[in-house]
matplotlib code that plots the C-alpha trace (Angstrom):
import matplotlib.pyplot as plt

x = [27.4, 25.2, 25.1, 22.0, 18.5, 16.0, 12.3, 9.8, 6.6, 4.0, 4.1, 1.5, 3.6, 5.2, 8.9, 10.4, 8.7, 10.5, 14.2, 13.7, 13.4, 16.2, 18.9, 18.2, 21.2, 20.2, 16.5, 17.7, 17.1, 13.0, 13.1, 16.1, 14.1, 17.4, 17.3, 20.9, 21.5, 21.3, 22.1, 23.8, 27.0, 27.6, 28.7, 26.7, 25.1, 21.3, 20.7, 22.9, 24.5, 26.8, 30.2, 29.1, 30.1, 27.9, 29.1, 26.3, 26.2, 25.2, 24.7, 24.6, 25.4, 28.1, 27.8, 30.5, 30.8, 30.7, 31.7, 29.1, 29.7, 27.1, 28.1, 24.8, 22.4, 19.9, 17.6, 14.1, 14.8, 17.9, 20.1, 22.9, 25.6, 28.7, 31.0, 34.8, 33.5, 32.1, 28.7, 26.0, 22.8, 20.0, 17.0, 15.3, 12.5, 9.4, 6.7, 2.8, -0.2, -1.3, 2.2, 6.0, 6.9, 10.4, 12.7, 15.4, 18.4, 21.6, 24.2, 27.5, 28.3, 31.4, 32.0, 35.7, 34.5, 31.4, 32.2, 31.8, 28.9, 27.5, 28.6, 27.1, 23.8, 23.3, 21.8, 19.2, 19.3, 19.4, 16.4, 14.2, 15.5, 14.7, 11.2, 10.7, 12.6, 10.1, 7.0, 8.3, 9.4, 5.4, 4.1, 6.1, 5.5, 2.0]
y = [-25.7, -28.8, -31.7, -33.8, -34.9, -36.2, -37.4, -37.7, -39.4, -39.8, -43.2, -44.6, -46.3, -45.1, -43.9, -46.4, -49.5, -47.4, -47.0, -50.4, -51.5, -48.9, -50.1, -53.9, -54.2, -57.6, -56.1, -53.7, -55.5, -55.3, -51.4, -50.9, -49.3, -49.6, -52.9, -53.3, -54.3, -57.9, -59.5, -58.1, -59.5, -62.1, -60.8, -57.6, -56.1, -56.9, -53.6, -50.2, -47.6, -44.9, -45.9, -49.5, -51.2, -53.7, -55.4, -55.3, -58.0, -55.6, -55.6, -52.5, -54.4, -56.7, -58.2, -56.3, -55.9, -52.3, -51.7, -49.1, -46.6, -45.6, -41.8, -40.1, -41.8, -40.4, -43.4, -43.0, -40.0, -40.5, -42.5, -42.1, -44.3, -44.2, -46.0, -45.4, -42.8, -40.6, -40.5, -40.7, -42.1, -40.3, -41.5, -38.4, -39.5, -36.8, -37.8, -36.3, -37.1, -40.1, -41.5, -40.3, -38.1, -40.2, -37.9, -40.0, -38.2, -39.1, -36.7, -36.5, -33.0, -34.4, -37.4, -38.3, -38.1, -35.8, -34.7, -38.2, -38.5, -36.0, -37.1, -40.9, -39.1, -40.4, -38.0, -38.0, -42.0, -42.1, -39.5, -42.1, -45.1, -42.8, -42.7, -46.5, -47.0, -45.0, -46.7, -50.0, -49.1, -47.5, -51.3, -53.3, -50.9, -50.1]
z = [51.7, 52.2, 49.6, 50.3, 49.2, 51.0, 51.0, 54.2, 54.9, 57.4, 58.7, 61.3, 63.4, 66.6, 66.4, 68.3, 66.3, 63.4, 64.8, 65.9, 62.7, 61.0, 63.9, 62.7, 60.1, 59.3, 58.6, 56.3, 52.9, 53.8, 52.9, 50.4, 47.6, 45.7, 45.6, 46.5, 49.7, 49.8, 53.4, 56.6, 57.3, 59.8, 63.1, 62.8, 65.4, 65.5, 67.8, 66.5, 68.6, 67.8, 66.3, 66.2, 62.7, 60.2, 57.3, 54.4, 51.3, 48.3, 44.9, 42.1, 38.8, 40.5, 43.8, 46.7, 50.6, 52.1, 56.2, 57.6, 61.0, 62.8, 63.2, 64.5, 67.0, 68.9, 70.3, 68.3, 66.8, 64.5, 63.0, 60.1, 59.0, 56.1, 54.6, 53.6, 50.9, 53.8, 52.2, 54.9, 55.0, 57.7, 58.6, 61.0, 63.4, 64.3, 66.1, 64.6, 65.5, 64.2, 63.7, 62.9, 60.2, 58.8, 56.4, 55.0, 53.6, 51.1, 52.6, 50.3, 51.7, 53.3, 50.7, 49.5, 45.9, 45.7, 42.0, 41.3, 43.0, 40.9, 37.4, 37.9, 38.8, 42.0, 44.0, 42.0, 41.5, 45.7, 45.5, 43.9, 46.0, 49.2, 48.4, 47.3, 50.9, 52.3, 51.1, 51.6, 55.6, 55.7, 54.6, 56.7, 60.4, 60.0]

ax = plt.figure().add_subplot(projection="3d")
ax.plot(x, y, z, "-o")
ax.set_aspect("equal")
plt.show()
């Protein structure tokens, strides 16, 4: 069984001026609609690849550092990263005409703590952030 939500949204930009932007830890902060992340790390990488590592500055309530993996990578087309709660983050990659369809997923399918998860509402708290991540990536690329 899968554990996700996700949102998509045609954007009009080309899929690699997209991934370009989602591989750019340090870049991140520009599209968080959670409002949360609040720097990249010093000594992340500025261009991701699979299995590379980036530390995030982030804030929900009280200010903490989280070490991300890059565990799915497919050069402009996907992306997904997690953390030590095994919670993954997806950002999928379509081209259309016009532009690239981006679906952007909260994955807790394989999470250490997915009853957890649950009972602090965040799927549905991520579901919201997704689509407020989503508009803001659409103003900055096009």
């Amino acid at each position: 069984m899968t554990y996700a939500v996700s949102a998509s949204r045609t954007i009009a930009a080309p899929p690699e001026k997209i991934f370009d932007l989602l591989a750019d830890p340090t870049r991140h902060r520009e599209i968080d609609g959670s409002a949360s992340v609040q720097a990249a790390r010093t000594g992340s990488p500025t261009r991701l690849g699979l299995g590379d590592r980036f530390g995030m500055d982030m804030k929900i309530g009280l200010k903490y550092r989280i070490t991300n993996e890059v565990v799915e990578f497919d050069d402009n087309r996907r992306i997904a990263w997690r953390h030590f709660g095994h919670h993954v983050w997806r950002y999928e990659l379509e081209p259309t005409e016009g532009g690239t369809v981006v679906t952007e997923s909260f994955d807790w399918t394989d999470a250490r703590s997915r009853k957890l998860i649950e009972l602090m509402g965040y799927p549905k708290k991520n579901l919201a952030a997704i689509e407020k991540t989503l508009e803001r990536l659409a103003n900055v690329v096009e």
